[in-house]
N, C-alpha and C positions, 0 to 999 in steps of 0.2 A: 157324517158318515152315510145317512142316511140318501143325501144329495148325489153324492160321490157314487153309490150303487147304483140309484137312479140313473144316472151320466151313462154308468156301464152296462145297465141292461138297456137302455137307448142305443150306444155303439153296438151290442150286439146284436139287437135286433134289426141296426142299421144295415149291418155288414150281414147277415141272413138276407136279408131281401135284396141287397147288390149281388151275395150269391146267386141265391132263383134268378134274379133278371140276367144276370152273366150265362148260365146255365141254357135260361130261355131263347138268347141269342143264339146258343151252341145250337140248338136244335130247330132252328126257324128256315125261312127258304134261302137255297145258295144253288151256284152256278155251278155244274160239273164240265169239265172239260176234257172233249174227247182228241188227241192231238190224232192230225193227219196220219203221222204214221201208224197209228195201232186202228184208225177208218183200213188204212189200206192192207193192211195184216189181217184185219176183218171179212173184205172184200174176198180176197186173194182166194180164203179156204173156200169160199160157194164157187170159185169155177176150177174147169172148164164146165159149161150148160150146154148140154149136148140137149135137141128137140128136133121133132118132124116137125117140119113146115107144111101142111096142106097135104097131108101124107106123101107127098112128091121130092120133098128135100130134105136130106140130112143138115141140119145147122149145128156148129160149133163155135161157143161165144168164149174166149178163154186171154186171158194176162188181161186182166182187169184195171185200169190208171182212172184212180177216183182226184178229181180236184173240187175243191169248196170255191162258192159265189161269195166272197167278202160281203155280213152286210144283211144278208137274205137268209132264207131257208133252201137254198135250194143245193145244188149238187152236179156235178158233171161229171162224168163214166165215159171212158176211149176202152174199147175194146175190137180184138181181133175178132176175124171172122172167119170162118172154112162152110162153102156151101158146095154138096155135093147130092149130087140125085143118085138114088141106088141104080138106077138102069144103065147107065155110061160109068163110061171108067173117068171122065174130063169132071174138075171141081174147082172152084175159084174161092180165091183167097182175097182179104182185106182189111178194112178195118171200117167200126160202125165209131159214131160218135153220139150220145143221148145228156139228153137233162132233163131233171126233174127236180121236183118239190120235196123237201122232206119234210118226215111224219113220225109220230111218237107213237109206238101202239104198246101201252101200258100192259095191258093184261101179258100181252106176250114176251115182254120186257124187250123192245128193241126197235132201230128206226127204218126204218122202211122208205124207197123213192116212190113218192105217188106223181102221177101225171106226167110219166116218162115223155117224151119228146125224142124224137129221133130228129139230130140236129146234122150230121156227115153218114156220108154213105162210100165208100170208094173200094173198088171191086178191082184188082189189078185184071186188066184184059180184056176188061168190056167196055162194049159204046155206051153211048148216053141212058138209051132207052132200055138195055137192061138194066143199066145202073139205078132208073125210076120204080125199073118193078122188083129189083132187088131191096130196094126203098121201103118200099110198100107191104114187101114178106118181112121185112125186118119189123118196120113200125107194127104188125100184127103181134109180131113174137115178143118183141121186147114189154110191149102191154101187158101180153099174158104170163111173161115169164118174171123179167124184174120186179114187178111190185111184188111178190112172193118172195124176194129174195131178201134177208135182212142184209144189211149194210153194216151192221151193230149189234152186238146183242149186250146188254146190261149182264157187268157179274154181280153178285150179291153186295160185295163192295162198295159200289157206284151206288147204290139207290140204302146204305144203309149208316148213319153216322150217329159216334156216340150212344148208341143202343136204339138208336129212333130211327125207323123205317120210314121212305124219302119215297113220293109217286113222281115220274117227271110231268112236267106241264107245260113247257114250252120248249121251241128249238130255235134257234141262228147260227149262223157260221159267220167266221173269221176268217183270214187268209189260211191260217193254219191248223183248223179249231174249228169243231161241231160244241157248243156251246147250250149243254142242256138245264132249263131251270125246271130245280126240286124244290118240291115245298114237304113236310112234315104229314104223314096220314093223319088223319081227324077221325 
């Protein structure tokens, strides 16, 4: 009898500690995924970005088309364009093309493009050489405007599982998939 107890308080104390370690699994670091479409639901609500350029040009950056780098961190954004100067009534239309690096900024909970790139430029109506310096006013703007612009923002859901509060730590993309790893607060 005495064995037989023995036996049993050995299986329970077994099965206690495959619970904690089952447990401790539950709350250790996992990959959140953020599918393309709810990036591009995300995207969508920060424009249209209306900005002076050089206090000379009214800029409107607006229908935002976010696609993921399979593979990478990084990001690609097609967006329209309306540039018009307040002194003429004449303003040209087109569309900008950028990519950038993505970035985690925790405290704020969301991801962010850093080191935008201005990859297309195309201005229905213009030559070459203004299409360079409209280039050039974009690559200013997008610098100072997109990296301000989250891409993402975390809901309390994403960063919270099992009652355990999740910081993210890294990023990648997928074809279809921003791909964020959370580990457990300490």
């Amino acid at each position: 009898m005495i064995v037989r107890t023995a036996s049993l308080r050995s299986a329970l104390v077994l099965a206690a500690f495959s619970l904690l370690s089952a447990c401790a699994n539950l709350a250790g670091p996992r990959d959140v995924s953020i599918p393309l479409a709810r990036l591009q639901a995300g995207v969508e609500k920060k424009f249209p970005l209306n900005n002076k350029a050089m206090e000379l040009f009214d800029v409107r950056l607006s229908n935002p088309r976010i696609a993921l780098v399979d593979g990478s961190d990084r990001v690609s954004l097609a967006l329209d364009a309306a540039v018009s100067p307040p002194f003429i009534k004449q303003s040209w239309r087109g569309n900008l093309a950028l990519s950038g690096r993505l970035s985690i900024d925790a405290v704020r909970g969301a991801v962010f493009i850093n080191d935008p790139h201005l990859d297309q430029v195309a201005i229905e109506g213009v030559d070459g050489e203004r299409q360079r310096q409209f280039g050039l006013l974009a690559n200013a703007l997008l610098n100072k405007s997109i990296r301000d612009v989250p891409i993402y923002n975390f809901r309390m859901e994403d960063l919270r599982y099992a009652g355990v509060q999740f910081v993210p730590t890294s990023i990648r993309t997928t074809a279809d998939a921003v791909i964020i790893h959370v580990e457990p607060v300490r």
